[in-house]
C-alpha positions in Angstrom: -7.2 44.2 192.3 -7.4 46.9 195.1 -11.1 45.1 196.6 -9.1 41.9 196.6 -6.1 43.5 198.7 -8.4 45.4 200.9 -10.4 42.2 201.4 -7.2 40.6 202.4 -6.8 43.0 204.7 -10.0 42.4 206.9 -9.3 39.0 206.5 -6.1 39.4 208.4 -7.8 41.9 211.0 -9.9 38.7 211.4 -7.1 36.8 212.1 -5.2 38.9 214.5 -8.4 39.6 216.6 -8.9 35.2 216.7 -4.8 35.1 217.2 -4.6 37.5 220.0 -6.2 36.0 223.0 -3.8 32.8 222.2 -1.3 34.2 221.6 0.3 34.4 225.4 -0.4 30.6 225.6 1.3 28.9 222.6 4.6 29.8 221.1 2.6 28.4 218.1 0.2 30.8 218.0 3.0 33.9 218.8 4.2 32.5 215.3 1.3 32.8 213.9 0.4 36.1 215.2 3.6 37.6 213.9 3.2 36.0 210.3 0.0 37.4 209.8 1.0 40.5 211.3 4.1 40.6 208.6 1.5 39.5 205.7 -1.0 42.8 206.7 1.9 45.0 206.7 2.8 44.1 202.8 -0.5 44.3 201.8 -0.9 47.5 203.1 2.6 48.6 201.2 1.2 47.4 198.2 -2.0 48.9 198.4 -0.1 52.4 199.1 2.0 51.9 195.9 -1.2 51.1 193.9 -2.4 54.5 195.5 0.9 56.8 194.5 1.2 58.4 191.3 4.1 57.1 189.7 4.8 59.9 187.9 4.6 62.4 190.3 7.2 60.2 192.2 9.6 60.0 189.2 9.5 64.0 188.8 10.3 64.4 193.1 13.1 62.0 192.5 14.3 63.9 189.8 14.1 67.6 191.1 16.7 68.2 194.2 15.2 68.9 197.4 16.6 71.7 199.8 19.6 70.5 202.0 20.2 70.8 205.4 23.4 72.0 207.0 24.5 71.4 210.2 24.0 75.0 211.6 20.6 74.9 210.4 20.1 73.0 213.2 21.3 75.2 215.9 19.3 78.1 214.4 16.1 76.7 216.4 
């Protein structure tokens, strides 16, 4: 599963460097260009979540972090 979305993401590499020099001519090709450029940037979100340990997340979710105040920022 995680060749087959980093394959996908060469392929739209491909895709971007082929769409790029047309894509100042053709509105069709703009379209294009920003399809393919939405499509990388999911498979890239999915590849992090395949990466992030689920678990580890659940537990930071759980525990409270530390919370800023407003004069904290006048401090610096």
């Amino acid at each position: 599963m995680k060749k087959e979305i980093l394959n996908s993401i060469k392929e739209k590499e491909l895709q971007l460097a082929k769409l790029k020099v047309h894509v100042e001519k053709s509105s069709i090709c703009s379209e294009l260009y920003n399809k393919v450029v939405l499509e990388k940037a999911i498979l890239k979100k999915e590849l992090e979540a395949m990466n992030s340990n689920v678990f580890v997340e659940n537990i930071k979710r759980l525990l409270p972090g530390k919370k800023l105040y407003i004069c904290d920022y006048f401090k610096k």
